[in-house]
BAZAFI-505445 format. One record per residue (C-alpha): residue number from 1; x, y, z. Coordinates in steps of 0.1 Angstrom, whole numbers, plus 5000, padded with zeros to 4 digits. Layout:
N
+-----+------+------+------+
: num :   xx :   yy :   zz :
+-----+------+------+------+
: NUM :    X :    Y :    Z :
...
+-----+------+------+------+
This chain:
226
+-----+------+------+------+
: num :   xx :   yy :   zz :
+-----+------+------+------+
:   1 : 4787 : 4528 : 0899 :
:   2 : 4779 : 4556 : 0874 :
:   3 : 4778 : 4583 : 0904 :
:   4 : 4815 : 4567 : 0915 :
:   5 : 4825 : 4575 : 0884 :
:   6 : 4812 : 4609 : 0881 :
:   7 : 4825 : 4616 : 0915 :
:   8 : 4865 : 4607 : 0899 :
:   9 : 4862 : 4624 : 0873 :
:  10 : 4853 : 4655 : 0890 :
:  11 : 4881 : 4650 : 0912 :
:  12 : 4903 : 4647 : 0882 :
:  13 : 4889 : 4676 : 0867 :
:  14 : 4892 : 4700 : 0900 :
:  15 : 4931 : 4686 : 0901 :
:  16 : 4941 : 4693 : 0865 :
:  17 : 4924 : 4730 : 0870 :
:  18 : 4941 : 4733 : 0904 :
:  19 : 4975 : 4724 : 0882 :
:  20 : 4970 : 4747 : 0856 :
:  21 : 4963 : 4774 : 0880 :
:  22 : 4993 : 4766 : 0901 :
:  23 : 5012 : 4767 : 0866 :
:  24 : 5002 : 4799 : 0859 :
:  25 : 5005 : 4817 : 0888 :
:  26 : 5042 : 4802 : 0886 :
:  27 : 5050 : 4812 : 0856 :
:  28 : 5039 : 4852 : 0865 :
:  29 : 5058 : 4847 : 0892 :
:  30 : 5089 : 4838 : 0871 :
:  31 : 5082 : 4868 : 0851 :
:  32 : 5078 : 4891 : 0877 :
:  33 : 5115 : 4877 : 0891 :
:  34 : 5129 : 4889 : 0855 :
:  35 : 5113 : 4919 : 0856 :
:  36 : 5130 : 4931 : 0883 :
:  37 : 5166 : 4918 : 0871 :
:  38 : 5154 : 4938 : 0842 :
:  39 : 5148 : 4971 : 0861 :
:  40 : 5176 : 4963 : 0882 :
:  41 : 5200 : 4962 : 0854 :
:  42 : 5181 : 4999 : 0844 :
:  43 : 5162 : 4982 : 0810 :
:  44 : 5131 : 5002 : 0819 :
:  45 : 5111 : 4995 : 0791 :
:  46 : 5120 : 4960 : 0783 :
:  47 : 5108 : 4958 : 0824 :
:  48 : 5080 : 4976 : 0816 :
:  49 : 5069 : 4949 : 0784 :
:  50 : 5072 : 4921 : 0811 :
:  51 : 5054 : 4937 : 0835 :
:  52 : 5027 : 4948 : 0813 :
:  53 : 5020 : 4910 : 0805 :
:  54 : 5022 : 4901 : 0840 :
:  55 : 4997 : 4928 : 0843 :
:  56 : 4972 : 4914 : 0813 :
:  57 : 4971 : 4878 : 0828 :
:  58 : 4971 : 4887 : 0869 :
:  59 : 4955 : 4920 : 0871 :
:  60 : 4955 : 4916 : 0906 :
:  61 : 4997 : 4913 : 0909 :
:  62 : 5006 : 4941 : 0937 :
:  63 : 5046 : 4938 : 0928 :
:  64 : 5041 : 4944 : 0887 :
:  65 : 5021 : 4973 : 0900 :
:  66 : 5043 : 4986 : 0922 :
:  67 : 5077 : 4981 : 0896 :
:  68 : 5052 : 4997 : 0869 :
:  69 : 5047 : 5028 : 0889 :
:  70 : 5084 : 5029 : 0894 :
:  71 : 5090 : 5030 : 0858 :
:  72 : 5066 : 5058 : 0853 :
:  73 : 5085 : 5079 : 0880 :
:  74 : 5117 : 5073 : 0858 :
:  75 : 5090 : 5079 : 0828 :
:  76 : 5084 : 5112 : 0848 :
:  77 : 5047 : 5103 : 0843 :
:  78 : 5038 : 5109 : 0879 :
:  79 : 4998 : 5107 : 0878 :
:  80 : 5005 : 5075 : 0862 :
:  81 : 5028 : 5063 : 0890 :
:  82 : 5004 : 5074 : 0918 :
:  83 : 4980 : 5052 : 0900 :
:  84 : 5000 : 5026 : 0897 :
:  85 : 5011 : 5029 : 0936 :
:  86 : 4976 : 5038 : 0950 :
:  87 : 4968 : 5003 : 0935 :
:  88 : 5000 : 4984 : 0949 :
:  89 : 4988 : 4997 : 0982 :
:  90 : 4952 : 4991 : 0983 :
:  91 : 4964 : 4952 : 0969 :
:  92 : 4987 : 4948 : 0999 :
:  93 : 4981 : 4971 : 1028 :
:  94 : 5008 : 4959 : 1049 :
:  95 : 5035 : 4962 : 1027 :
:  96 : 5061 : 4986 : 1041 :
:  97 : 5077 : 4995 : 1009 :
:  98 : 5048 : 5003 : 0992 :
:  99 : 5039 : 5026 : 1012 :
: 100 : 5071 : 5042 : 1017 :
: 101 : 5081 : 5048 : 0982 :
: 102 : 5039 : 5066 : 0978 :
: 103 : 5049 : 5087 : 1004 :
: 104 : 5081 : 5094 : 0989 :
: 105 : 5061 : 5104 : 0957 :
: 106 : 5040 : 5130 : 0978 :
: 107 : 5075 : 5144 : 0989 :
: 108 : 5091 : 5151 : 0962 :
: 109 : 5059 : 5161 : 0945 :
: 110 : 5056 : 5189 : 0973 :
: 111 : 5025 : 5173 : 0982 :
: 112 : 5036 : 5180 : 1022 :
: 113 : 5006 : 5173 : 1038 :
: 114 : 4995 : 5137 : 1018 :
: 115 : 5036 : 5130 : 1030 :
: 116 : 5033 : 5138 : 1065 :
: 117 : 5000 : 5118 : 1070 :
: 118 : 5012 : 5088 : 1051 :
: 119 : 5048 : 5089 : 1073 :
: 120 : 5027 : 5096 : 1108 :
: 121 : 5007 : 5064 : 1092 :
: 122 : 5038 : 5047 : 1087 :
: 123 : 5054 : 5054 : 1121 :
: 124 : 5021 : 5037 : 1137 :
: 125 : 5023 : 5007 : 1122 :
: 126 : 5059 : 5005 : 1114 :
: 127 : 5075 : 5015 : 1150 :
: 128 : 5112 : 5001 : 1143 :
: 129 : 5115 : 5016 : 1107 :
: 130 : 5140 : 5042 : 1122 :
: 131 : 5141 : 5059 : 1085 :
: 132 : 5108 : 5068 : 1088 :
: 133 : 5119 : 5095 : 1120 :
: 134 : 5143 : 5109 : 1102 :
: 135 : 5124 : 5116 : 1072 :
: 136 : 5095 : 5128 : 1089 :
: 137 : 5114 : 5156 : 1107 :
: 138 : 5120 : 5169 : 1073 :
: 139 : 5087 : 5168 : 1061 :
: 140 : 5075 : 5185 : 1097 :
: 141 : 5105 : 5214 : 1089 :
: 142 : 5094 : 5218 : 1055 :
: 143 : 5058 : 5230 : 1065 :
: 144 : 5074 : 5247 : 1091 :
: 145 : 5058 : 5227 : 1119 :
: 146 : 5090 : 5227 : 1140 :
: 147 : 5075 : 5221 : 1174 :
: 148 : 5063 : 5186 : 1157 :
: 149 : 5098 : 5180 : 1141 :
: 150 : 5113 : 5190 : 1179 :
: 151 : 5090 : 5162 : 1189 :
: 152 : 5099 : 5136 : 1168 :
: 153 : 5137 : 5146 : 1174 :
: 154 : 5131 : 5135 : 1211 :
: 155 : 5110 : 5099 : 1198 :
: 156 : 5140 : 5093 : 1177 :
: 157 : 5165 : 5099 : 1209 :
: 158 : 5141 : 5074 : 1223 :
: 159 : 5144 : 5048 : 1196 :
: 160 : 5184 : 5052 : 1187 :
: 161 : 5198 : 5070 : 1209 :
: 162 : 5213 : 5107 : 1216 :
: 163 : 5234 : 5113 : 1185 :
: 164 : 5259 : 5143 : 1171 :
: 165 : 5237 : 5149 : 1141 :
: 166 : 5204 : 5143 : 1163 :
: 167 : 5214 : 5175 : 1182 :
: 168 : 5225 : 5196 : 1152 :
: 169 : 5190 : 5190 : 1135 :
: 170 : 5177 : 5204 : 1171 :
: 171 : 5198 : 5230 : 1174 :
: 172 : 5195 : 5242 : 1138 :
: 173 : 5156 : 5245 : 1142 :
: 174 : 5162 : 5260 : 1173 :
: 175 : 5176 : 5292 : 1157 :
: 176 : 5153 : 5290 : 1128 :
: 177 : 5123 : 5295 : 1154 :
: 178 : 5149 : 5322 : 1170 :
: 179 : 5148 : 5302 : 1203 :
: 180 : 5192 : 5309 : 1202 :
: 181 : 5198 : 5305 : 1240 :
: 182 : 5177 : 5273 : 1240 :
: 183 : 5199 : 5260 : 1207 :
: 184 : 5232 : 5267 : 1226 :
: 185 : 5217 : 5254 : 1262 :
: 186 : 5208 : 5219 : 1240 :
: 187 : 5244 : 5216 : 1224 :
: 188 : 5263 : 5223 : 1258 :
: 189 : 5239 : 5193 : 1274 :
: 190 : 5249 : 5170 : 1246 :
: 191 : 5286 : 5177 : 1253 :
: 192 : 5283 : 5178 : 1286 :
: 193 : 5277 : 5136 : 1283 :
: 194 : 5293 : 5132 : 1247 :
: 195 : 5325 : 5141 : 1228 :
: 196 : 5320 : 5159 : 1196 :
: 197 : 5351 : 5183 : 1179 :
: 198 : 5318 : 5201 : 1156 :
: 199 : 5295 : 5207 : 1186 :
: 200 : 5323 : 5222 : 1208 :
: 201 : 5337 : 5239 : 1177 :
: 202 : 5301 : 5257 : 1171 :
: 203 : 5299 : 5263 : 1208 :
: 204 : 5335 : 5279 : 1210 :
: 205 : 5323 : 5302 : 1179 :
: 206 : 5297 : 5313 : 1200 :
: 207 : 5315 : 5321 : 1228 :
: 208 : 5338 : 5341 : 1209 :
: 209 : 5311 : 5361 : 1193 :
: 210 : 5297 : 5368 : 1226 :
: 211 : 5334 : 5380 : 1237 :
: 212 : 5335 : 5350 : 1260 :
: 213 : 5373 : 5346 : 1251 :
: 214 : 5382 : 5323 : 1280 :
: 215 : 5353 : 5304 : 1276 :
: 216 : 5359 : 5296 : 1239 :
: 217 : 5393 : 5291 : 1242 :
: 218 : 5384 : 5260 : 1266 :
: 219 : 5359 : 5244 : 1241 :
: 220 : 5388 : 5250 : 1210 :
: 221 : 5412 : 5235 : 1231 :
: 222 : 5385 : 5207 : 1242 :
: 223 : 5378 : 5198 : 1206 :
: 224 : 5413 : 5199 : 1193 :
: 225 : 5423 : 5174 : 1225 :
: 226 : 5401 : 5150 : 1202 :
+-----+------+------+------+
């Protein structure tokens, strides 16, 4: 009878703990939701406070971490926000935004080279994130890799579909690598299956600076037709 007894009150014991833990993790929870109203409503350090004590009683709390190192970016305490992302990250590896907003951090740090390997790491696990293209060209074009950012032009064709600003980004890093004919040859394919006023405006500017009157003439009156 004395081991029954024993045995309920362990029980008892292991469900109040399991409630007070529950409780807890509620209640930072809670905090964390006003946190972000907080930093949403741009009252970084009151955010900050709450975060702190979400931070002192879950140490292990991946979004207080990651809203911290946001505030430190504001803050413009950037070693203190890599920290604070780094450890976001490394808490929940397969959070998308995370990630992101690190690699972000690299950017606009002109850390290229941590960027582009964290947005190449993106791309492979995040396939449909169709930001991710886009702002991978420009970290490609930055360290003048253009053949890569040519690449990823043609993956994010691929993904979206052939569009006006797709093949100004080409042709524009076309004539920075001084490939001209090849720029021109890729906007008169794009309008030969798509209607654009700016491409056939750039084309007919062309023309006329090569003395290709006629020719010009044609794509001015094509583009003012639309």
């Amino acid at each position: 009878m004395r081991n029954v007894f024993r045995a309920v009150a362990l029980i008892y014991i292991t469900l109040i703990c399991h409630t007070a833990l529950a409780q807890e993790a509620s209640r930072y929870e809670n905090l964390v939701v006003t946190g972000v109203d907080l930093y949403s409503n741009g009252e970084y350090a009151a955010a900050k406070d709450v975060f702190k004590t979400v931070m002192h009683g879950d140490p292990s709390n991946d979004a207080a971490m990651y809203y911290l190192g946001l505030i430190a970016v504001y803050e413009n305490d950037i070693e203190l926000a890599e920290t604070y992302m780094m450890s976001a990250v490394s808490l929940d590896p397969a959070n998308f935004w995370y990630r992101h907003r690190l690699a972000k951090l690299y950017a606009i740090t002109d850390r290229q080279e941590l960027a582009v390997d964290m947005y190449e790491k993106l791309l492979k696990d995040f396939p449909k994130e169709h930001d991710v293209y886009f702002e991978l060209v420009e970290m490609y074009a930055a360290q003048e890799e253009y053949e890569k950012a040519l690449e990823t032009i043609d993956e994010i064709e691929e993904v979206v579909g052939v569009t006006e600003s797709l093949a100004m980004y080409r042709f524009n890093i076309l004539r920075v690598m001084e490939r001209y004919e090849e720029a021109y040859e890729s906007l008169r394919k794009y309008n030969s299956r798509y209607s654009s006023p700016y491409v056939l405006t750039t084309l007919a500017d062309y023309e006329m600076s090569m003395y290709n009157d006629s020719t010009a003439l044609a794509y001015y009156d094509e583009a003012l037709s639309l």
